[in-house]
N, C-alpha and C positions, 0 to 999 in steps of 0.2 A: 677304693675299688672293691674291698671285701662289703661295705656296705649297701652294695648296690650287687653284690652276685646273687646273692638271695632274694631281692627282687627279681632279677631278669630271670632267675629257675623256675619261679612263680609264674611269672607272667610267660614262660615258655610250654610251661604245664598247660596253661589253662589256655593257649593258642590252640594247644594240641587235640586239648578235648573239645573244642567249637571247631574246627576245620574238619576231625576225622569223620565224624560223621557226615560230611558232605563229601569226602574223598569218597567214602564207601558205598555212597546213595550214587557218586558216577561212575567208580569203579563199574559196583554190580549193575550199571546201564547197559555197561563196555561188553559184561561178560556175554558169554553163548549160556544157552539155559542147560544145558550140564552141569558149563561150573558152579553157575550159581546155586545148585538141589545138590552139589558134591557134599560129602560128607569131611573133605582134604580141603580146609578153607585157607587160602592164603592173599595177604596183602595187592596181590597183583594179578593179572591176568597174560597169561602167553597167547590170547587167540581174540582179540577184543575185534567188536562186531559192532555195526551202526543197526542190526537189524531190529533192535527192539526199539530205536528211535524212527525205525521209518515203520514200523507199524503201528505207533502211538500217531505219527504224523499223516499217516492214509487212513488212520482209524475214521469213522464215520464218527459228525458232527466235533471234531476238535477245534479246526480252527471256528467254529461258530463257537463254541465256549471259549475258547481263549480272548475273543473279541467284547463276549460277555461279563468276563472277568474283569478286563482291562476297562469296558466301560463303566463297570460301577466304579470300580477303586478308583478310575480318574476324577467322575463325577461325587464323588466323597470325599479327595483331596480338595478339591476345587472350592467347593460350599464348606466343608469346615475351618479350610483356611481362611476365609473368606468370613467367614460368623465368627469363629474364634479372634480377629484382630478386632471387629469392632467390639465383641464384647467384651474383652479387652479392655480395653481405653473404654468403656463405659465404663467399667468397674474399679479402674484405675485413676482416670482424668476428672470421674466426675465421682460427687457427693450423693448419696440418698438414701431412704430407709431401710432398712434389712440388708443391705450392701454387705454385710459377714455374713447372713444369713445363705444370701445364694452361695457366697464361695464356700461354707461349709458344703450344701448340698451338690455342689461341684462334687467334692471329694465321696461322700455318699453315695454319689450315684457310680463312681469307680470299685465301691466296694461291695454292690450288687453283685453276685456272681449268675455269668450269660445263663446257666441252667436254670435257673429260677426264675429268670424272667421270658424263656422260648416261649413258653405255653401261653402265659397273659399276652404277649405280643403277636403270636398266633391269631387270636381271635381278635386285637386290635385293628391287625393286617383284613382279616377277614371282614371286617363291619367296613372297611375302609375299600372294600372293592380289589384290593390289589394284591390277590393270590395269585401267584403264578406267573409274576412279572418284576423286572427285574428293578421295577422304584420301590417295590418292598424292601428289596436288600439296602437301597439308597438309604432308603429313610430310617432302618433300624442301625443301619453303620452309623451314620450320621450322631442318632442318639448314645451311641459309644462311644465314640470317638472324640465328640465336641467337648464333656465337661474336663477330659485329660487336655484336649488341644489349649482350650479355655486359661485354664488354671496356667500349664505352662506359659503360654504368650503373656497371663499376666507379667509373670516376670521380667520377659524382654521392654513389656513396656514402662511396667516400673524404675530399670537401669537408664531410659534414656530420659535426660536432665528435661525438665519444663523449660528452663531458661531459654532454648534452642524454642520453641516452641513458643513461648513467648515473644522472644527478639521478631519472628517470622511476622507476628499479629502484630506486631509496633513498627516492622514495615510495609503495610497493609494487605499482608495474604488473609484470606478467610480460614474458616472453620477446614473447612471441606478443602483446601489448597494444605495447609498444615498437615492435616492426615493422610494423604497422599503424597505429597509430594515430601513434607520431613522425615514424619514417622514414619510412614509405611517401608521407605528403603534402608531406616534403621533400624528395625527390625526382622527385617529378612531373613537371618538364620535361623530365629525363631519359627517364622513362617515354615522355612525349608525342615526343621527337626519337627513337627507336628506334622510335616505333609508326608515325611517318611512313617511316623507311626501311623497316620492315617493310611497313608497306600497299604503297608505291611495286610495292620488289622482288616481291611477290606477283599485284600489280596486272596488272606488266609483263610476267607470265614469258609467252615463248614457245615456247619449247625442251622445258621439261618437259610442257606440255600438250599438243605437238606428239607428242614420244614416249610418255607416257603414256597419253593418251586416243585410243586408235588406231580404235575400232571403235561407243561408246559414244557415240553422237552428242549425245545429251542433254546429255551431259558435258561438252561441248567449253567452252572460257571464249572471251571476246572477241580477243585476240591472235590467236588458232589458229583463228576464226571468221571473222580478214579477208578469209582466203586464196580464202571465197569471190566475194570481187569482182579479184582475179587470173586473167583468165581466159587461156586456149590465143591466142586470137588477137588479142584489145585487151580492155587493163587499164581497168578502171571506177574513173578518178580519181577522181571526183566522189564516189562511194560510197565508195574508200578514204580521203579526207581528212574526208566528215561521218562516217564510222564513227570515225576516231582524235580528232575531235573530241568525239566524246560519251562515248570512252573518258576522255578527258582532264578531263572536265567533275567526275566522281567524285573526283579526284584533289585537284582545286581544293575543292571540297566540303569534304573533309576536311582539309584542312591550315587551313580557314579555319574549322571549328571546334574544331579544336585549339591553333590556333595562340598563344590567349593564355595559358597554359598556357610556350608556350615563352619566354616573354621573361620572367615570373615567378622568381624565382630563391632564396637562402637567406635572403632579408629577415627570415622574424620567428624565426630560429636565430640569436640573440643571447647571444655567451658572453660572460660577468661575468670 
């Protein structure tokens, strides 16, 4: 019992310090904008108000960026779940030359940092016709996201046995029947933990929508969308913590209908 209280204080600490700051970001949603400019800051509010959620929600062009948002980071989950499996089991099932080579460059290309490479991809986006729209954010999420998706799914696919996979070709599934129908739903949490980091990283980006969508107002997604309650002479807390709050609402969404999915694992890949 005493071996384990000093875990659970730890891990009660560190509950404390990832949740508070989201108590605080709805708290201060709640508040009236008094409280929030008071100089008497306390854990709670006596007077909580939905009004800085219905003016973020009547605000002009939200629900058009929220739709923006949700459609890159869907379309981003979708294709690198989707490239990440088979390259995968390319890199796993089959043999060829430079095969360490890529997977180191997997990992190199993680240790990029996004500042250094806005500006080359700037003008890549540019010669490529597609400023100002929102398959630019597609296709540079995409090159983020893929060599972490990548490298993980290895993994899932290296845990499940060839023998299964074999047995299926000895009783005459093909190629293409095997990956699908064996693998692919043996692998599924795999799938499900890359689609969360892929939706999050998509979710979240600011920088690429910031530089990308410079002119195309329609375009814009919700990160690059706050900026309008930052203003010249006082910042609109109240509108910036229920805007991040209802960013965040999407996020929980999806991980909670994914999530069983992730706790599922090799159970019915039973090798004799």
């Amino acid at each position: 019992m005493k071996r384990r209280l000093i875990p659970n204080i730890v891990a009660l600490v560190v509950a404390f310090l990832t949740a508070f700051p989201l108590y605080w970001m709805v708290l201060s949603a709640l508040k009236p904008a008094g409280e929030i400019q008071s100089l008497d800051v306390k854990p709670w509010t006596l007077h909580p108000t939905l009004d800085n959620f219905v003016r973020v929600l009547t605000g002009e062009g939200f629900g058009r960026y929220l739709l923006n948002s949700a459609g890159v980071a869907l379309t981003v989950v979708v294709l690198s779940a989707g490239v990440a499996f088979l390259a995968a089991v390319a890199v796993t099932r089959f043999t060829f030359r430079f095969r360490t080579t890529v997977l180191i460059m997997f990992l190199i290309a993680q240790m990029v940092p996004v500042e250094a490479l806005t500006i080359p991809l700037f003008f890549v986006v540019r010669d490529l016709g597609l400023l100002n729209t929102l398959a630019s954010l597609v296709l540079v999420q995409l090159a983020f996201t893929l060599p972490f998706a990548i490298w993980m799914m290895r993994g899932f696919v290296a845990g499940v046995p060839e023998a299964l996979e074999e047995a299926a070709m000895i009783d005459g599934a093909g190629r293409a029947t095997v990956l699908w129908r064996i693998l692919f739903p043996l692998v599924a949490p795999g799938l499900v933990a890359t689609s969360v980091f892929s939706f999050i990283t998509a979710w979240n980006d600011f920088i690429f929508a910031r530089t990308f969508i410079i002119s195309a107002k329609d375009n814009q997604t919700l990160p690059a969308a706050l900026l309008v309650f930052f203003k010249p002479d006082e910042n609109d807390w109240g509108g910036i913590m229920a805007a991040s709050t209802l960013m965040t609402i999407p996020v929980l969404i999806f991980f909670v209908a994914v999530q069983r999915r992730l706790v599922s694992g090799l159970g019915g890949a039973v090798k004799d």
